[in-house]
DSSP file (Angstrom, degrees, kcal/mol; ACC not computed):
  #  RESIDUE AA STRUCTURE BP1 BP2  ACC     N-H-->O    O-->H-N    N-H-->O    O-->H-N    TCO  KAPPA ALPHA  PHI   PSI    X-CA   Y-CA   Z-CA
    1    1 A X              0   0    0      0, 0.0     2,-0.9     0, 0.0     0, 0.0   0.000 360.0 360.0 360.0 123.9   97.3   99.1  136.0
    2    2 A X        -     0   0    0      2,-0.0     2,-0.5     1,-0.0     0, 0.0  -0.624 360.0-171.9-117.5 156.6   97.1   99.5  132.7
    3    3 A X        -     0   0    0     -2,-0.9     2,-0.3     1,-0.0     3,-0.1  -0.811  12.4-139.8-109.8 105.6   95.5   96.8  130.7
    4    4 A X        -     0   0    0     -2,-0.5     9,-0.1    10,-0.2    12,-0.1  -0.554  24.8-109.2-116.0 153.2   95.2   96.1  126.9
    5    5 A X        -     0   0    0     -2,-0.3     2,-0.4     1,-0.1    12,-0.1   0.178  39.3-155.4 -15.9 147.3   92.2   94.8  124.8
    6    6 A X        -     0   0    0     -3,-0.1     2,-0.6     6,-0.1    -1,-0.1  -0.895   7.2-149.7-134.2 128.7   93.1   91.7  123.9
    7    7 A X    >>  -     0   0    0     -2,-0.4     3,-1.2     1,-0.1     4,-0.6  -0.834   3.8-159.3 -87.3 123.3   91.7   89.8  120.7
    8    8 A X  T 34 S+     0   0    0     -2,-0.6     3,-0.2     1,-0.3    -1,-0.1   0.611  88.3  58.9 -61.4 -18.4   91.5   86.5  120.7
    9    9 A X  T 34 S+     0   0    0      1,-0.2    -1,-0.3     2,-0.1     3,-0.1   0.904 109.8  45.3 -55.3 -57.1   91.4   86.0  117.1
   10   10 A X  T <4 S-     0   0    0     -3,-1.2     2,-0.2     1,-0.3    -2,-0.2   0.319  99.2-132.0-106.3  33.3   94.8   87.7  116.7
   11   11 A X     <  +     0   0    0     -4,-0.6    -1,-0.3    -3,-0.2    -4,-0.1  -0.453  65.9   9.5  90.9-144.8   96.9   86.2  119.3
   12   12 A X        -     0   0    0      8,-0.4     8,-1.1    -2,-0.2     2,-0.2  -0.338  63.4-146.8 -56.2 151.9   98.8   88.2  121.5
   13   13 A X  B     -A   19   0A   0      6,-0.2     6,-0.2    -9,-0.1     5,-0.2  -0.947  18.2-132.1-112.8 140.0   98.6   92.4  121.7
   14   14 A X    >   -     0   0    0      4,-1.1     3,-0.6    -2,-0.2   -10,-0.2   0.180  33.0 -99.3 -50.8-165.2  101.7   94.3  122.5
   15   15 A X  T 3  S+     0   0    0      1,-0.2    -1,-0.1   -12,-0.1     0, 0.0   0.683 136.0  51.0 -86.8  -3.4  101.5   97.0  125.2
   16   16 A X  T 3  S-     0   0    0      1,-0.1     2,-1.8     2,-0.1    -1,-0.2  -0.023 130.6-109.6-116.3  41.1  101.1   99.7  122.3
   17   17 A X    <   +     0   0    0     -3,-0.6     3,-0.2     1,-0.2    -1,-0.1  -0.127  65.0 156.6  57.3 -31.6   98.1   96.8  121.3
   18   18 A X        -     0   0    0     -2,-1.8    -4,-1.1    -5,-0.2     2,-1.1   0.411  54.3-110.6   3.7 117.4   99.8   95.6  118.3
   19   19 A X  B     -A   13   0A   0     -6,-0.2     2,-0.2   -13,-0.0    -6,-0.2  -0.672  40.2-154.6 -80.1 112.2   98.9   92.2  117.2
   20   20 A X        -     0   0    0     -2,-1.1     2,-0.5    -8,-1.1    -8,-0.4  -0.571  32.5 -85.2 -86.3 153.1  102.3   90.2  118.0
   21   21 A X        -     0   0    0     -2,-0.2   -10,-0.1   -10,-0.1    -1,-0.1  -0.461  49.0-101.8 -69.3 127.2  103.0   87.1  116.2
   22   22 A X        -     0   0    0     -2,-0.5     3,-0.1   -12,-0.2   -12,-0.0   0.020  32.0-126.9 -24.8 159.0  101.3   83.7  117.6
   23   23 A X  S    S-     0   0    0      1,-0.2     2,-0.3    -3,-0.0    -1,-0.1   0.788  75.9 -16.9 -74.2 -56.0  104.1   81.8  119.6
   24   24 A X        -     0   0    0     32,-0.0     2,-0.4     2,-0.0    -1,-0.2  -0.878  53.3-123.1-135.2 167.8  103.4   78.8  117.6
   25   25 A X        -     0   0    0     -2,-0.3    31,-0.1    -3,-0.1     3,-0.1  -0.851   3.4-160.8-106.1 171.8  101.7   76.4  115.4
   26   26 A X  S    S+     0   0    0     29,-4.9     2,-0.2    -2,-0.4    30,-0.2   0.448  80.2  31.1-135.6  28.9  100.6   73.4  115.4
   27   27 A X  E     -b   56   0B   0     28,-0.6    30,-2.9     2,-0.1     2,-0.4  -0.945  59.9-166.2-156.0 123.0  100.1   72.5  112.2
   28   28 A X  E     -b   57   0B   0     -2,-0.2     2,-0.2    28,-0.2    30,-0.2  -0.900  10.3-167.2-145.6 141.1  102.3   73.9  108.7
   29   29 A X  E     -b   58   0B   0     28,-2.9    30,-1.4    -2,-0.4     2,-0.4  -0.633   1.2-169.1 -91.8 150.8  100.8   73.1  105.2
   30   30 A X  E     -b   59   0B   0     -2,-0.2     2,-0.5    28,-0.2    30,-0.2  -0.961   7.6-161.4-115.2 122.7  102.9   73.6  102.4
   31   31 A X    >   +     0   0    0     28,-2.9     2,-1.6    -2,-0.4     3,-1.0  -0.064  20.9 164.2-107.2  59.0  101.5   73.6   99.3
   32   32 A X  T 3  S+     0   0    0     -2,-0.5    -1,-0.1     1,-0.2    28,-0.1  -0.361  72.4   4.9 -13.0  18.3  104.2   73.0   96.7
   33   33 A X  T 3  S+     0   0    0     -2,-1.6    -1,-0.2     1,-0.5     2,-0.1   0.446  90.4 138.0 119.0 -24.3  103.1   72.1   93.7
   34   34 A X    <   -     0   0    0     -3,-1.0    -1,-0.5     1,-0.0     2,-0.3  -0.474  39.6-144.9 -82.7 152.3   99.3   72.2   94.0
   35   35 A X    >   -     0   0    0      1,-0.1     3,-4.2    -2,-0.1     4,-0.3  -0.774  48.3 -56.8-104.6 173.7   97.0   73.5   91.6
   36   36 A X  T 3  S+     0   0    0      1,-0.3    -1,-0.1    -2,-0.3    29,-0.0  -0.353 120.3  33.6 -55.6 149.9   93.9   75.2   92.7
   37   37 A X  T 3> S+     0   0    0     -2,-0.1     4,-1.8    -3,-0.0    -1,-0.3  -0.726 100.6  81.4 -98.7  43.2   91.8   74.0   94.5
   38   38 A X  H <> S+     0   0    0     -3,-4.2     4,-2.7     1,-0.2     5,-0.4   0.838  78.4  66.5 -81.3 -21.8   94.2   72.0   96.6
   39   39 A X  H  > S+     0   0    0     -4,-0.3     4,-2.6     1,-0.2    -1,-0.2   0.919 108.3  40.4 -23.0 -71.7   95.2   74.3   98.6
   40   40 A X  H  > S+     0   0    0      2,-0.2     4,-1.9     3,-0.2    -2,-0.2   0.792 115.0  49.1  13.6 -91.7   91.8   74.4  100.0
   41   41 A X  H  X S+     0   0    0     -4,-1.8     4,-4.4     2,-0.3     5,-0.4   0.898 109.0  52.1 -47.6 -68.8   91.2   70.8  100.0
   42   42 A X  H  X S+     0   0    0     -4,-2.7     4,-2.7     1,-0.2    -1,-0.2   0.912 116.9  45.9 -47.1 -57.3   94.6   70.3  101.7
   43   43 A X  H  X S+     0   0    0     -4,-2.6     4,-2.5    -5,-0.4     5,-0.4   0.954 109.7  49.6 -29.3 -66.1   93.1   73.3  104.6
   44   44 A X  H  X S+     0   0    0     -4,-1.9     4,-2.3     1,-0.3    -1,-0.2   0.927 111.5  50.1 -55.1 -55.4   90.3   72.1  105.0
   45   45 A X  H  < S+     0   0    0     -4,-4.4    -1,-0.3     1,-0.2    -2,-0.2   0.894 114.1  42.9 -37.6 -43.1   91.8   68.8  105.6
   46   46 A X  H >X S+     0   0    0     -4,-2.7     3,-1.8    -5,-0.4     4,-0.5   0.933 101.7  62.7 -86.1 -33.3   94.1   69.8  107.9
   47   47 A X  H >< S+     0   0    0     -4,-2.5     3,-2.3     1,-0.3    -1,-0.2   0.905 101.9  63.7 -60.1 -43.8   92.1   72.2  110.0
   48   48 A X  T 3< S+     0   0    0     -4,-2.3    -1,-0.3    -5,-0.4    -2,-0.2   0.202  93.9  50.1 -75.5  19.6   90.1   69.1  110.8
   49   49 A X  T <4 S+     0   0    0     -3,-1.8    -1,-0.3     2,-0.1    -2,-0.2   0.230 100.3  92.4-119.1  -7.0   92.5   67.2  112.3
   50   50 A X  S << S-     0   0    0     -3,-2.3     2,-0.3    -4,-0.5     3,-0.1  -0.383  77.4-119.0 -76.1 155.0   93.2   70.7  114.8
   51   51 A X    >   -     0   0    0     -2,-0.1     3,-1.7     1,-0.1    45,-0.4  -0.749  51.4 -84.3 -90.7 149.4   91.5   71.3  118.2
   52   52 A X  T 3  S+     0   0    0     -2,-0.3    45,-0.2     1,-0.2     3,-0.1  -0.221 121.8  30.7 -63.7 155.7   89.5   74.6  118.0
   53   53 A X  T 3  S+     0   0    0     43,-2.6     2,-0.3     1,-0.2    -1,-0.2   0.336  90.0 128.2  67.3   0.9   91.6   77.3  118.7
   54   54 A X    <   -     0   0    0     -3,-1.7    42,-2.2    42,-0.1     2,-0.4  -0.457  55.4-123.4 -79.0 123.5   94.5   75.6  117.4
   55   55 A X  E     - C   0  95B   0     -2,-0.3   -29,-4.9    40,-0.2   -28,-0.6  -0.682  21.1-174.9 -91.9 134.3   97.0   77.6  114.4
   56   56 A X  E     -bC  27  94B   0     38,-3.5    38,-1.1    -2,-0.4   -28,-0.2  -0.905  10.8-152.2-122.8 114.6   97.7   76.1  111.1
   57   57 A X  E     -bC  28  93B   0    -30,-2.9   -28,-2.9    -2,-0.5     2,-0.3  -0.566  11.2-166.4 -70.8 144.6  100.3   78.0  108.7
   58   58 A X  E     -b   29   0B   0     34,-2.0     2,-0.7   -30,-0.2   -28,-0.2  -0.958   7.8-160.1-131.8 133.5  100.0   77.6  105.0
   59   59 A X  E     +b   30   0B   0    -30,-1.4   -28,-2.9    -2,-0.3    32,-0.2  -0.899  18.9 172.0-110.0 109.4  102.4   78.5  102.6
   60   60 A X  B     -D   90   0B   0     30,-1.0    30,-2.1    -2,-0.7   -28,-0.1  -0.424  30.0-159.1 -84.5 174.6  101.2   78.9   99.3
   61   61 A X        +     0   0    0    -30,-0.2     2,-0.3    28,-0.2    28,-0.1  -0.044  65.4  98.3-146.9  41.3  102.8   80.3   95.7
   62   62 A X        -     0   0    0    -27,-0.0    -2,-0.1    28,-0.0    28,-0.1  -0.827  60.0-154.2-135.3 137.8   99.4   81.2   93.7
   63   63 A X  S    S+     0   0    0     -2,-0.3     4,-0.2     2,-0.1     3,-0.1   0.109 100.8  68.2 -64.9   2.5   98.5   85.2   93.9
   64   64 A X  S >> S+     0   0    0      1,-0.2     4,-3.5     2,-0.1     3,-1.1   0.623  81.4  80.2-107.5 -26.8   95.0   84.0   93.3
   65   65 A X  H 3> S+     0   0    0      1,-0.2     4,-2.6     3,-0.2     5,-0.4   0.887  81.2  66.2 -58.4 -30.5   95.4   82.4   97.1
   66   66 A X  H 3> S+     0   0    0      2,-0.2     4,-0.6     1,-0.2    -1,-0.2   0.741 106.3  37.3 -36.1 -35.4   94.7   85.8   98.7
   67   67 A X  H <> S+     0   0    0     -3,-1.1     4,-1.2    -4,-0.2    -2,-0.2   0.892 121.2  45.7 -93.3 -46.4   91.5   86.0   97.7
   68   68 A X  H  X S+     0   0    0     -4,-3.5     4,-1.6     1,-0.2    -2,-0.2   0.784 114.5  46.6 -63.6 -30.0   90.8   82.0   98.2
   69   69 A X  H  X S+     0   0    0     -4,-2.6     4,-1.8     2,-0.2    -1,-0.2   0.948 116.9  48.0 -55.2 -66.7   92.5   81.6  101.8
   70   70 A X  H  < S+     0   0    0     -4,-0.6     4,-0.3    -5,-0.4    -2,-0.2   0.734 116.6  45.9 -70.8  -9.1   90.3   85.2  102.8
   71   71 A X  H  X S+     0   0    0     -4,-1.2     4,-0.6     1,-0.2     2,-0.5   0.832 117.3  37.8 -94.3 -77.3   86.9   83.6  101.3
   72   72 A X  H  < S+     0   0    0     -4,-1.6     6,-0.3     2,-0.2    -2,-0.3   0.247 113.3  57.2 -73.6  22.5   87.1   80.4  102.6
   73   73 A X  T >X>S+     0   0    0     -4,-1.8     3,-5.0    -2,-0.5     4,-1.4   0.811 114.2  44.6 -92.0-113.0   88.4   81.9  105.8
   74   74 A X  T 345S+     0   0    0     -4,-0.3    -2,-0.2     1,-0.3    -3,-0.1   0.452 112.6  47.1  33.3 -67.9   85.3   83.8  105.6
   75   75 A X  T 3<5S+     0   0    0     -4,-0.6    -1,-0.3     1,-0.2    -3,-0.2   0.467 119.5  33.8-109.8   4.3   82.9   81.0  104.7
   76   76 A X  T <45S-     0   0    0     -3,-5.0    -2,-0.2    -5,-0.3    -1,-0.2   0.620 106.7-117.2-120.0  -5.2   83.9   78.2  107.4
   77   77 A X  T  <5 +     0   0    0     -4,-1.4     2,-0.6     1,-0.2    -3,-0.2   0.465  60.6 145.3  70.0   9.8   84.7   80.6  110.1
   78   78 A X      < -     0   0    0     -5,-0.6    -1,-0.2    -6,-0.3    18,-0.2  -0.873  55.1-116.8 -99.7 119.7   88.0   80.0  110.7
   79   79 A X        -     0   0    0     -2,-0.6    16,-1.2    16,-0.4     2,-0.5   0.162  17.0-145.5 -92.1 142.8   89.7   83.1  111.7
   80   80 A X  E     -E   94   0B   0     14,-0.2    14,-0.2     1,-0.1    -1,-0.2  -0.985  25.2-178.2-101.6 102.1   92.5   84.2  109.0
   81   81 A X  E     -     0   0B   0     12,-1.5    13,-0.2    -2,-0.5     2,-0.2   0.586  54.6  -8.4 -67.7 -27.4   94.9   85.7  111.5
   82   82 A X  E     -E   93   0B   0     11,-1.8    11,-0.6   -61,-0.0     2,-0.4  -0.690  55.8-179.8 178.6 128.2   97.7   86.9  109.6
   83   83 A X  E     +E   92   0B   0      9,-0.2     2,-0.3    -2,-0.2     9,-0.3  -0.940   9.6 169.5-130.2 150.0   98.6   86.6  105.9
   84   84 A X  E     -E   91   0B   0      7,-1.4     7,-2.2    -2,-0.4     2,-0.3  -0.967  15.4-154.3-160.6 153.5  102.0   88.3  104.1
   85   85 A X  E     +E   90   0B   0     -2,-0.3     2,-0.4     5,-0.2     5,-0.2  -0.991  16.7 167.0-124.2 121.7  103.5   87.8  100.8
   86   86 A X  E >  S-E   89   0B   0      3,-3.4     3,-1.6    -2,-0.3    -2,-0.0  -0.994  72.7 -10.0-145.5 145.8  107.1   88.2   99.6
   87   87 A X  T 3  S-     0   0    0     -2,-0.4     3,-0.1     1,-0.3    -1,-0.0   0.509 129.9 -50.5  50.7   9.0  108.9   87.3   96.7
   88   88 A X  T 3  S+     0   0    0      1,-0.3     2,-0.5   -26,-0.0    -1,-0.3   0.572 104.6 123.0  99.8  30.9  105.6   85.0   95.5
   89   89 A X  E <   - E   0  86B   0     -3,-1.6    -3,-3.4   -28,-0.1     2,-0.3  -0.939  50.9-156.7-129.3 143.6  105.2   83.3   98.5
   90   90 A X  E     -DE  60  85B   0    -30,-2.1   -30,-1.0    -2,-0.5     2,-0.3  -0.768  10.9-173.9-105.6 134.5  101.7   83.5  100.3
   91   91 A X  E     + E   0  84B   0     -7,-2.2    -7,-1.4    -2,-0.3     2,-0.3  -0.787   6.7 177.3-124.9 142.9  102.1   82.8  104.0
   92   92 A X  E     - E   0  83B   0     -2,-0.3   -34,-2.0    -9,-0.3     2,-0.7  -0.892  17.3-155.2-149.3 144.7   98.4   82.6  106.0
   93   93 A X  E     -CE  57  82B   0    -11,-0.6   -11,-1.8    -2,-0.3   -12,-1.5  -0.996  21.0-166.6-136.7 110.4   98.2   81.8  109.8
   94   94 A X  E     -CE  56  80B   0    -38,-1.1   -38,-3.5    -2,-0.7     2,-0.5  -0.946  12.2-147.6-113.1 124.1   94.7   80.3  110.3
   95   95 A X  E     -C   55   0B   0    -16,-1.2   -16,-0.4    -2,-0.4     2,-0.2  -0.823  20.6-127.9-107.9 137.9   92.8   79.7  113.7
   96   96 A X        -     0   0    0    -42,-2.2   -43,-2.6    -2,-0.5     2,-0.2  -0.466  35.5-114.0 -72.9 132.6   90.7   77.0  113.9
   97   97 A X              0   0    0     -2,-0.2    -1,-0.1     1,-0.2   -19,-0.1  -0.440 360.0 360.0-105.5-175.1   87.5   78.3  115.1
   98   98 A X              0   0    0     -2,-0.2    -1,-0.2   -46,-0.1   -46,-0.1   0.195 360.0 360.0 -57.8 360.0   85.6   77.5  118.6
């Protein structure tokens, strides 16, 4: 049988290990309208209202959010799972961590 690795950090693996997209959240931020640092703020907030292991999207519109999402990602330990940008919107899938 054959079995593959799976990290919990980035959800599901295909069979060829590919990180597949989470099935859900359970939390999605949009931040509209904020300036820095509410983005943040608003995360931070909102991750504290998740059970650990629990996903929260945030959709941001700042280029300057890459870096702040992947720092504080970074500096509270909650796992930035998957982040994409198009057309100047910043997408981030964050798991709360354990």
């Amino acid at each position: 049988m054959n079995t593959v690795p799976r990290d919990p950090l980035a959800g599901d693996l295909a069979e060829d290990g590919r990180p597949m997209r989470p099935a859900s959240t359970a939390q999605r931020l949009d931040t509209a309208g904020m300036s820095c640092p509410m983005p943040i703020v608003k995360t931070a907030q909102a991750m504290a209202g998740l059970s650990s292991g629990q996903l929260l999207e945030v959709i941001a519109y700042s280029p300057k959010a890459v870096t702040d999402f992947a720092a504080w990602s970074k500096s509270t330990g909650n796992a930035l799972v998957e982040s994409s940008a198009e057309g100047g919107v910043y997408r981030f899938l964050l798991r709360k961590k354990s």
